[in-house]
Every structure is written in structure tokens, then in C-alpha cells.
C-alpha positions as CSV (number, residue, x, y, z in Angstrom):
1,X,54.0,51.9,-55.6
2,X,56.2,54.6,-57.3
3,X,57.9,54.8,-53.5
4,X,58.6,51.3,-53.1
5,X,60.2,51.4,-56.1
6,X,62.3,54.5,-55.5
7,X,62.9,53.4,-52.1
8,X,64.1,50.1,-53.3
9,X,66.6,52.0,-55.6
10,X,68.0,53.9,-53.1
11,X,69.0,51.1,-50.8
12,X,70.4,48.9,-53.5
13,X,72.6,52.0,-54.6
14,X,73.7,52.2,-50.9
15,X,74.3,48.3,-50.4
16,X,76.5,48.1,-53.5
17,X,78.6,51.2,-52.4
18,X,78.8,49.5,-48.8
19,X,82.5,48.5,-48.6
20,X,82.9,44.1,-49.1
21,X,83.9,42.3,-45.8
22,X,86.4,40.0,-46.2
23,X,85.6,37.2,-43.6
24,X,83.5,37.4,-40.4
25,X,83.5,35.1,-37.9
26,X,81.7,34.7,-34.8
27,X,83.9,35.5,-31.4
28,X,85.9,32.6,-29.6
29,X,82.7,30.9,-27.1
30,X,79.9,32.3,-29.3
31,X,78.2,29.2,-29.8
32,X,78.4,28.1,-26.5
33,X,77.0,31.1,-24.8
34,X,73.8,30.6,-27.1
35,X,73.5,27.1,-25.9
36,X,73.7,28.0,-22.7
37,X,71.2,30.5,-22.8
38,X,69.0,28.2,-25.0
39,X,69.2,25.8,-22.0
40,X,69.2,28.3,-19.5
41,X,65.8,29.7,-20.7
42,X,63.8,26.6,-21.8
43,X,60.9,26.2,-20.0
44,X,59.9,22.6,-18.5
45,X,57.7,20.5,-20.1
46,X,55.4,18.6,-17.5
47,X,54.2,15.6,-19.6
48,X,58.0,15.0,-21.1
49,X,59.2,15.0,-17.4
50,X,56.5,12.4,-16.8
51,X,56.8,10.5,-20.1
52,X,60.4,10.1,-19.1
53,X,59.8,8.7,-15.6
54,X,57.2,6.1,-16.3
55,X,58.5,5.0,-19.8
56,X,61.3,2.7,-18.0
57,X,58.6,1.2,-15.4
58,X,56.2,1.0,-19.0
59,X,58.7,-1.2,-20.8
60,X,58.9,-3.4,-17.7
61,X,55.8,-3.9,-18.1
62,X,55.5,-5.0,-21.3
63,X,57.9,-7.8,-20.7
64,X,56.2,-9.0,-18.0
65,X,53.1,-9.5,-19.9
66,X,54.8,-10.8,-22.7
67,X,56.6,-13.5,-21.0
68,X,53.2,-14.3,-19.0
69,X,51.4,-14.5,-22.6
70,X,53.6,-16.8,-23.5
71,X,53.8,-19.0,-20.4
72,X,50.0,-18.8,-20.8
73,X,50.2,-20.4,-24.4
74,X,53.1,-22.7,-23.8
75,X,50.7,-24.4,-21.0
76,X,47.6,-24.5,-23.0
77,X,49.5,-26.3,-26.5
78,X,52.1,-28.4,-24.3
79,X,49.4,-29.5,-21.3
80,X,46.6,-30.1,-24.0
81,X,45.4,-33.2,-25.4
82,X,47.7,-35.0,-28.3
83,X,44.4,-35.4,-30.3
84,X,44.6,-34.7,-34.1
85,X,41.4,-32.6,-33.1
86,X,43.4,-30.0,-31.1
87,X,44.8,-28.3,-34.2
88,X,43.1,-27.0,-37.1
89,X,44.3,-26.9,-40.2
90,X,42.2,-24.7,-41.8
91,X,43.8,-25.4,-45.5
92,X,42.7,-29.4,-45.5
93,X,39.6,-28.6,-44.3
94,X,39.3,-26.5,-47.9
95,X,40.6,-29.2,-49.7
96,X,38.9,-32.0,-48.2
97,X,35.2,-30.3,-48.7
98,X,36.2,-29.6,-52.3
């Protein structure tokens, strides 16, 4: 422990006697030589490449059964019988039996 600490003394002596930088900034097309090396470097994710070539054809999909669900319904209220019987109303049927 007693050369941690004097350790730790020495380099916080040194970093105070370090001389202050005024500004740094990175070079002119920093940034976009790490992007490009980000890009450059990233390896390809199977089940992304094939999430993103079915999800189009998936939503499709979905529209087609959701206008057939609802051609299905629209035929079997509209092409039903007009009997009072047909539709339930749950609620009277409480209030009638009470």
C-alpha cells in the first residue's frame, strides 16, 4: 500500500508540473477517417441482412390479411340475418335477468 501511495504522489507532482495546453483540436478529416474505418471494419450481420429483406414482403402481408379479415367480417354482419337475435347485447341481458 505504502507504494501505491508514493507512486500516486509522484505522478500527481509530475502532472501538475506538465506544462497547460491551451486548445487541442482534432486534425481537418479526423472524424471522417474514423467513420470510415468504423464502416470499413464492421462485420455483417446475417439475421439483420435477412430481417431487412423480408420485413417489406412481412408488412405486405399483414395488409393482406387485414383487409381479408375484414372482408370476412363485413360479409358475415352485412349478408346475415336482420333478426334482433343476431346481436347480443350482453348489458340487457344483465339487466333484464335482474
Amino acid at each position: 500500500m505504502k507504494d501505491f501511495e508514493s507512486r500516486w504522489e509522484q505522478l500527481t507532482v509530475a502532472a501538475r508540473q506538465a506544462p497547460a495546453r491551451e486548445e487541442v483540436t482534432a486534425p481537418f478529416g479526423f472524424a471522417t477517417r474514423v467513420t470510415a474505418r468504423a464502416f470499413s471494419r464492421a462485420p455483417a450481420v446475417p439475421w439483420l441482412a435477412a430481417m431487412r429483406r423480408f420485413s417489406l414482403r412481412a408488412f405486405w402481408l399483414a395488409g393482406v390479411l387485414m383487409l381479408a379479415s375484414m372482408a370476412a367480417n363485413y360479409v358475415a354482419f352485412a349478408g346475415g340475418e336482420d333478426d334482433e337475435q343476431s346481436v347480443v347485447d350482453p348489458v340487457s341481458e344483465v339487466l333484464s335477468a335482474l
